[in-house]
C-alpha positions in Angstrom: 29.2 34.1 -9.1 28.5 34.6 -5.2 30.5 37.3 -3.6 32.8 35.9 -1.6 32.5 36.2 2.5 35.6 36.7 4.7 34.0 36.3 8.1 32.3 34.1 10.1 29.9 36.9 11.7 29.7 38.5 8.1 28.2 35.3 6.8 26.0 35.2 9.3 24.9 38.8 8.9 24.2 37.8 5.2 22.5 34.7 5.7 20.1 36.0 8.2 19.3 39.4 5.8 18.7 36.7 3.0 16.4 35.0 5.0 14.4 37.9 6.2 14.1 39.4 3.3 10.3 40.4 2.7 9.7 39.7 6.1 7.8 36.7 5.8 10.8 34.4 7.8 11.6 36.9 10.4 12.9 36.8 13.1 15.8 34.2 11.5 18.4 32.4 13.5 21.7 30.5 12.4 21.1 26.6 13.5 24.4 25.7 12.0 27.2 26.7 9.7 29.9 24.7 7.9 33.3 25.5 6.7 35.2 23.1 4.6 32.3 20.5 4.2 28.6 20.5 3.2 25.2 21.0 4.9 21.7 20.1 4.4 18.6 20.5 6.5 15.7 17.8 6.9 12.5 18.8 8.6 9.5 17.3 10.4 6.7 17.0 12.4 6.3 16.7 16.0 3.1 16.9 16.7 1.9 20.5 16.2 5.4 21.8 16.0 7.9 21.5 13.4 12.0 20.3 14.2 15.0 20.8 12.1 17.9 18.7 11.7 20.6 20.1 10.0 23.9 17.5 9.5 27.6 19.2 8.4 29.5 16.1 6.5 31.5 15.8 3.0 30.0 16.0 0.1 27.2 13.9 -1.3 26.8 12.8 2.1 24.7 15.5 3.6 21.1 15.2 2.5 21.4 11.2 3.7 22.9 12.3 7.0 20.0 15.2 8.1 17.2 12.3 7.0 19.2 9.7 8.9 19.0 12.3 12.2 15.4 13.3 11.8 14.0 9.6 11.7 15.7 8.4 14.2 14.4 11.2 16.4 11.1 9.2 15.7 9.5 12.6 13.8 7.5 11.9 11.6 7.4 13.2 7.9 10.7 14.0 7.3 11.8 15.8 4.6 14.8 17.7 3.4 14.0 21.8 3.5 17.2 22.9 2.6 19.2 20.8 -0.5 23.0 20.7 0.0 25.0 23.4 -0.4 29.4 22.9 0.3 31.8 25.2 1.8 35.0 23.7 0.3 38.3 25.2 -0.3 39.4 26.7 -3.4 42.7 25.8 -4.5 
């Protein structure tokens, strides 16, 4: 079970030492962050360089939503880099 974070700076903290971690990602940066919903990231290519599109919506939603936004940026091969993942509330 994850520990659970209390902050939103904490999380970020967190998410930035996961992604560094072995030092092959570094220097990370926090694109976007969701609280009560879900987020996925889609990815493509723009010419040489590489464009993310991350989209924050309910659930079973998200991975549709970041492919929607990366196409119709006309980028091509997009792809989703990061699957969905919810924030929801516990009750």
């Amino acid at each position: 079970m994850a520990h659970l974070i209390k902050t939103h700076a904490a999380a970020e903290k967190e998410a930035i030492k996961t992604c560094e971690q072995g030092g092959r990602n570094a220097p990370c940066k926090v694109e976007a962050w969701v609280r009560n919903g879900c987020i996925a990231v889609a990815q493509g290519n723009e010419g040489k360089q590489s464009k993310v599109f991350p989209s924050t919506t309910k659930p079973d939603r998200a991975e549709a939503e970041a492919l929607r936004k990366c196409q119709a940026a006309g980028v091509a091969q997009c792809k989703i880099v990061v699957s969905e993942a919810c924030s929801l509330p516990r009750y």
